[in-house]
Each structure stands twice: as structure tokens, then as C-alpha cells.
N, C-alpha and C positions, 0 to 999 in steps of 0.2 A: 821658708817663704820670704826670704830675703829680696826677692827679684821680686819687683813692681811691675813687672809684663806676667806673671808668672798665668796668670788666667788667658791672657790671648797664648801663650807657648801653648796651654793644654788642650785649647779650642784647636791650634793649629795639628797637633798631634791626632785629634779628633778625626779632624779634616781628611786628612791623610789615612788615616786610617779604612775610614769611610770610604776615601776612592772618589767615583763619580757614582756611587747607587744612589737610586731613586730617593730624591727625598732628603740627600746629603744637604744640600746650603738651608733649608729650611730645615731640618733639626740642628743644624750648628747655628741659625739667627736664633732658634729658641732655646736650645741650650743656653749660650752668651748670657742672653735677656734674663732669663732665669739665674744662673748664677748670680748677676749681678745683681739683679733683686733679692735673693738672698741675701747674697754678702753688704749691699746698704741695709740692711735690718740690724746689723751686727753693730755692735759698741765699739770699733774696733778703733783705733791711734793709730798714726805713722810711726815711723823709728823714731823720727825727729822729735814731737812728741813725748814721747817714753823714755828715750835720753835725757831730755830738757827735763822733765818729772824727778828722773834719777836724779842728776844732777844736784836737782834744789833737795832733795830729799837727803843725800850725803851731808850737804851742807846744815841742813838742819840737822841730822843727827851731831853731826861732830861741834854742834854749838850746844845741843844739850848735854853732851858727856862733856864739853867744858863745864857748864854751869852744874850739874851734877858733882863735878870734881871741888868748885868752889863751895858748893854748898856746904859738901862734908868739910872742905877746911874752916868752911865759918865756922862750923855745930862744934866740931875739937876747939877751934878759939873758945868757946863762951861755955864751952861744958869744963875746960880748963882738961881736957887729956892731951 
């Protein structure tokens, strides 16, 4: 679901499908509709998003396994091993 059209592609394959019978552009406007009120109900993030999260989240780990690494070399200072 990398593609951001990916929901009108599938309506159009719908479409298509459908042909011209009875009733085709009126179950494809309510299809749409419905999809799309489902998928706004959803918690969902962009890529952009969930990369930017990633991102800061690498960086916060690799600051705690610095200070993780400091710490232990304090504890060996002051325990004298």
C-alpha cells in the first residue's frame, strides 16, 4: 500500500469491471464513500510520519546504549574492577 491513489485504482478496476449494468456509478459512489469512512476511523500515519518517528527513535536508542556504555564504565571506576 505504498501508492496513495491505491483506493481510487481499485474503485477504477471496479468500474471496469462492472461495465455499464444497472446500478454501476451508484454502487461505485457508495462503495468510495464507505471505504473512505472506514479507512478515516483508522489510526493510520503517513510514511512521512512513521519515518520521522523512526528516525527519532534510532536516535534515541543509540544515545541510550551510549549512556548505558558510560554507565557501566562509571560502576568499574568506583567499584575499582
Amino acid at each position: 500500500m505504498n501508492d496513495p491513489n491505491w483506493l481510487d485504482k481499485l474503485l477504477t478496476d471496479l468500474r471496469l469491471q462492472l461495465g455499464s449494468a444497472p446500478g454501476a456509478d451508484a454502487l461505485h459512489a457508495r462503495l468510495k464513500a464507505l471505504l473512505q469512512a472506514r479507512l478515516a476511523r483508522l489510526d493510520l500515519v503517513t510514511r512521512e510520519e512513521f519515518d520521522a518517528q523512526l528516525a527519532v527513535l534510532q536516535r534515541t536508542r543509540a544515545k541510550l546504549d551510549a549512556l548505558e556504555k558510560e554507565l557501566e564504565a562509571l560502576r568499574q571506576t568506583t567499584t575499582g574492577e
